[in-house]
C-alpha positions, -999 to +999 in steps of 0.1 A: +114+287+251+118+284+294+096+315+310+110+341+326+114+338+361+106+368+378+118+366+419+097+389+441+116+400+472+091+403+503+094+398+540+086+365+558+052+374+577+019+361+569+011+394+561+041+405+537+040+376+521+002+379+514+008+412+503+038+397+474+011+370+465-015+395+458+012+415+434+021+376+419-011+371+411-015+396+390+013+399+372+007+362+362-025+374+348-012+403+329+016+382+319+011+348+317+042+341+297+062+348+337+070+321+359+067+343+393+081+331+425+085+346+461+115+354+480+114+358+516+135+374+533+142+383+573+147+420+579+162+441+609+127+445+621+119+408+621+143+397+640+148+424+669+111+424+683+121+434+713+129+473+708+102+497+694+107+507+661+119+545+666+146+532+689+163+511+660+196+529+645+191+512+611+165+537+588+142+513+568+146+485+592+121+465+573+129+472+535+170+472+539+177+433+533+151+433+508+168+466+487+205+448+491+189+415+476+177+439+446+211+451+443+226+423+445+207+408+417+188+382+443+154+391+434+140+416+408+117+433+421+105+440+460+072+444+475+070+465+506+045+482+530+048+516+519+050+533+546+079+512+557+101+526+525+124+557+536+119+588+515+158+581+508+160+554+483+198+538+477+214+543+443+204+527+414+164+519+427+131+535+424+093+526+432+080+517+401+045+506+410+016+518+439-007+494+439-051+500+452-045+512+481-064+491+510-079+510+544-054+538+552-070+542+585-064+525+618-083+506+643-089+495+679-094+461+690-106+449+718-097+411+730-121+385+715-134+375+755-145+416+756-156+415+720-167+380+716-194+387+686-161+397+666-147+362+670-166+361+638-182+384+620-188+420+626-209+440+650-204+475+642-209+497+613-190+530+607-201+560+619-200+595+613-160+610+622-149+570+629-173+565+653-195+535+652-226+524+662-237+493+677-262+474+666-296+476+675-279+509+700-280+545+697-254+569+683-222+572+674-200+560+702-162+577+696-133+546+695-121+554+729-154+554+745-150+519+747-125+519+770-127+520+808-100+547+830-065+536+829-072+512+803-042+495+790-035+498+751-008+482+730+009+504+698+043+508+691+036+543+669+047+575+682+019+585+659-007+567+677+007+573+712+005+607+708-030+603+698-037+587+726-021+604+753-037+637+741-075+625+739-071+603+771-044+611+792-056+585+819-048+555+798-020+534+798+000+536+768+025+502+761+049+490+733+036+462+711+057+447+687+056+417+670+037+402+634+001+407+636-009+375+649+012+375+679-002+406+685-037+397+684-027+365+705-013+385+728-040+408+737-068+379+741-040+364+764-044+397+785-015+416+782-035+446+768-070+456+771-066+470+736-044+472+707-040+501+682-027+492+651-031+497+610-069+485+598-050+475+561-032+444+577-064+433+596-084+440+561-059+424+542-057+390+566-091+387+565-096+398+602-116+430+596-141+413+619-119+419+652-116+459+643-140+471+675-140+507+662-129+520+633-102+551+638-102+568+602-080+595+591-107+624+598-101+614+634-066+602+631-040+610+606-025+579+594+014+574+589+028+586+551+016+557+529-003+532+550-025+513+534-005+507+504+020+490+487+052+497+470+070+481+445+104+484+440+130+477+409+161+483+399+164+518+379+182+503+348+159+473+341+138+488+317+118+454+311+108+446+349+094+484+349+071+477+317+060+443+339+050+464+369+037+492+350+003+468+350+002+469+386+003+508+391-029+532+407-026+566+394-044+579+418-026+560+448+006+565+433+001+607+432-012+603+471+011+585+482+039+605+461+026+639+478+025+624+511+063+611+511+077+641+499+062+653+530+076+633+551+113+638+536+107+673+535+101+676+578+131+650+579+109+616+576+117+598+601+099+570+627+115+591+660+088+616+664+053+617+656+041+625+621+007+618+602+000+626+562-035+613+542-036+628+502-066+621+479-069+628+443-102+651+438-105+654+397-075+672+385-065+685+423-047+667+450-062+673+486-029+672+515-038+666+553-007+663+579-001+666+611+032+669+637+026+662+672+049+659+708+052+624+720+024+635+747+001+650+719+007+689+726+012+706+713-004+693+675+000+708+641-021+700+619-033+714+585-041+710+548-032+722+511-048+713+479-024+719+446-025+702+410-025+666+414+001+665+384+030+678+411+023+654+443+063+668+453+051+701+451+022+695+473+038+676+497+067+705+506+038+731+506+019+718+531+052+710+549+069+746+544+030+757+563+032+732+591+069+746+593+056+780+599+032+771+624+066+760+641+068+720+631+108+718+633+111+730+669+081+700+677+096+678+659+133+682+674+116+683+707+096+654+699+124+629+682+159+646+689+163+656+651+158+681+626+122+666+617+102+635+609+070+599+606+058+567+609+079+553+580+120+551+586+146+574+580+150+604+552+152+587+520+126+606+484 
């Protein structure tokens, strides 16, 4: 008897398509009776480059090709960054699977002609609060100390801006869009003198060598999700979701869980910025989010811990507190809407 073919949606970029390997793999371990193929597919987000991502009209601009090819009975199941999936989902799909989650923090880099010992391998260890110390140096040095006045850094995240602009208001804060690579090509090509971006896609390309300083969620909150991966079926086929079921964290799934509902509870959107980190502590579930203005003031920020077993539950308490503190009005301010993130549009 033929093997089943199972199609796995993903995007086109080295790095998605890494990612949908990764989830290949290991279903063809588990389920060696599977003939497993990838999909790519070009998203909205692909192929305009050229606007940040909070100024696209099109909520999951990275995931919506990918969901209509599931529909559509293209592929059978999708593998997305998760905190590229909007809270929203459309009819008839769920997230069946979380995979480990990799580093949910983020990272500076500085171009390999300033940095050139992490051309290769790594010259900094992590420090207390994401610093890091040098080598054969002192203490902690903080991941902005690196950089000189009016430095110029590249990030496209509202979240990371606003970071930014509140700890050092002297530096020059510019759009970078683009895959990963062209990124990183682009800053040793001097158009930045460092990029901010997600430490999970460096990790996972096997370029956590050119992280200069680490920038962990105790110093920076990272966007809803990041750091994982989400797997995506169709709701009525019962078989693909006893396939994935192999591929599924618990504990990642409830973080993750808590930290969308969030998200869709302030609104969940990419306009404005908006931070969320949940770990799993024995039976409870530790919440930490934040809501900021685009300049970084004012900034909310606070944590709940509830039963692990409700992620939902803990994800609207900690936003009904940040609410109180007055989240909505900095959120409208911030984005123009009711609320929002890092992720795309208000879809649980």
């Amino acid at each position: 008897m033929a093997a089943r073919v199972v199609r796995i949606g993903t995007r086109s970029s080295a790095l998605a398509r890494l990612q949908a390997e990764r989830v290949a793999q290991r279903l063809r371990r588990h389920h060696p009776h599977l003939a497993v193929e990838l999909v790519p597919i070009t998203t909205q987000g692909d192929r305009d480059r050229a606007r940040p991502l909070y100024a696209l009209e099109t909520a999951g601009a990275f995931v919506k090709e990918l969901e209509q090819a599931l529909r559509d009975g293209r592929i059978d199941l999708a593998v997305h960054s998760a905190k590229d999936v909007p809270t929203r989902l459309p009819e008839g799909l769920e997230l069946a699977a979380f995979p480990e989650r990799e580093d949910p923090g983020d990272a500076l880099v500085l171009p390999a002609a300033a940095d050139p010992s992490r051309a290769a391998a790594p010259a900094t260890e992590p420090g207390p609060d994401g610093g890091v110390t040098a080598k054969g140096e002192g203490g902690p040095i903080g991941p902005l100390d690196r950089l000189p006045p009016g430095a110029r850094v590249g990030t496209s995240s509202l979240r990371r801006q606003a970071w930014l602009r509140a700890r050092r208001p002297d530096l020059a804060v510019e759009p970078a869009r683009g895959n990963l690579d062209t990124r990183l090509r682009r800053l040793d090509g001097g158009a930045w003198d460092a990029l901010l971006v997600a430490a999970a896609g460096l990790r996972r390309l096997g370029l956590g060598h050119r992280i200069s300083a680490p920038v962990p969620p105790s110093v920076l909150l990272p966007a809803p999700g990041q750091g994982a991966l989400a797997v995506e079926i169709r709701r009525d086929d019962a078989a693909m979701r006893r396939l994935v079921a192999v591929l599924d964290c618990p504990e990642v799934a409830l973080a993750v869980r808590a930290e969308r509902a969030f998200l869709a509870e302030l609104g969940g959107t990419c306009r404005v910025p908006l931070g969320a980190w949940g770990r799993v502590e024995g039976s409870r579930l530790r919440l930490r989010g934040m809501v900021a203005g685009r300049d970084g003031s004012p900034w909310l920020e606070d944590e709940v811990v509830g039963p692990a077993q409700d992620p939902e539950g803990v994800g609207r308490a900690l936003a009904e507190r940040l609410v109180a503190q007055g989240a909505r009005t900095v959120l409208a301010a911030a984005g123009g809407g009711a609320a929002a993130g890092d992720g795309d549009g208000r879809r649980p």
